[in-house]
N, C-alpha and C positions, 0 to 999 in steps of 0.2 A: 703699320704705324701705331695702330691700339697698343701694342707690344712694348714700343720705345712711352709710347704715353703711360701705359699702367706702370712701366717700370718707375719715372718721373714721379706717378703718384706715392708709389711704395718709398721711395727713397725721400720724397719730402715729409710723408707721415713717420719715418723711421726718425728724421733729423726733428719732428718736434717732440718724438718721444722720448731721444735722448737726451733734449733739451728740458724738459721738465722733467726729467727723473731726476736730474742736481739740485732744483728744488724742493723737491719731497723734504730733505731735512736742512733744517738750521745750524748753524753752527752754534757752540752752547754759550750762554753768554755765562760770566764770571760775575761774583758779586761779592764784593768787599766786606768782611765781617772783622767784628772782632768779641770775644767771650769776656765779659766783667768779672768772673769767676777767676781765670789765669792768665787774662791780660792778652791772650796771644791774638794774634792780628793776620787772617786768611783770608783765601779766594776760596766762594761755595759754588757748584752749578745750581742752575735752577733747581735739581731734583733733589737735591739738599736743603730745601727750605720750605716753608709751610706760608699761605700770607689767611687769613682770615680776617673779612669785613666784617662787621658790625654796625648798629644802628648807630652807634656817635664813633670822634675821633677818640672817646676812651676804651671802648670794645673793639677797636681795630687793629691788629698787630700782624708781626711775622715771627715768627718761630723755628729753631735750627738745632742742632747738636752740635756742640763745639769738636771740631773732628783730636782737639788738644787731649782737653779733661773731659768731654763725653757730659758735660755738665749741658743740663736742658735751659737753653734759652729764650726768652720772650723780648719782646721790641714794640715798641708804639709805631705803626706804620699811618703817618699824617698822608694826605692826597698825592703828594711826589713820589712819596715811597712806593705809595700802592700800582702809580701810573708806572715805574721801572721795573717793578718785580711781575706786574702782569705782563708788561710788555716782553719782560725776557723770560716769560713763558712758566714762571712759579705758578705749582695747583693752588688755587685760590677756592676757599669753602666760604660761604656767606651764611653767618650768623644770624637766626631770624629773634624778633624781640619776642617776648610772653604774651604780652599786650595785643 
C-alpha cells in the first residue's frame, strides 16, 4: 500500500508543478502609443517603454522610441498612467529630488 500511496503523492506534486509552471509568465500586455513627431499610432510591449517617477506630476513621465521614425519620446505620466504601465509590468526607475 505505501507503493500506490507514494505513487498518489508523486502524481499530485507532479500536477501542482505543472500547474504553476503556466504561471511563471504573463502574457505581454500591449500599450497604445502614438509619436508627435510622424503622427503614427502603435502597439508597444512593456519592454518597449521606460516610465520614470519623480517627486511631482511634472518630473514624472514615460518614454519610448517610436518604432516609425526612431524619434525619442517623452510623455507626462499623471497617476492612471503610472497605475497601467506598472501594472503591465513597464521598468519603472524613481527619480530622487536634490534636496
Amino acid at each position: 500500500m505505501s507503493g500506490s500511496s507514494t505513487s498518489g503523492v508523486q502524481e499530485r506534486d507532479m500536477s501542482v508543478a505543472v500547474a504553476f509552471a503556466g504561471m511563471r509568465r504573463a502574457a505581454e500586455v500591449a500599450f497604445r502609443a502614438g509619436c508627435p513627431d510622424c503622427r503614427s499610432s502603435f502597439e508597444l510591449g512593456a519592454h518597449a517603454l521606460r516610465l520614470a517617477i519623480g517627486a511631482t506630476s511634472r518630473t514624472t513621465f514615460y518614454s519610448f522610441t517610436c518604432p516609425d521614425c526612431g524619434a525619442a519620446v517623452r510623455k507626462p505620466a499623471g497617476e492612471r498612467i503610472v497605475e497601467l504601465l506598472t501594472g503591465g509590468g513597464v521598468r519603472t526607475l524613481r527619480l530622487h529630488s536634490a534636496g
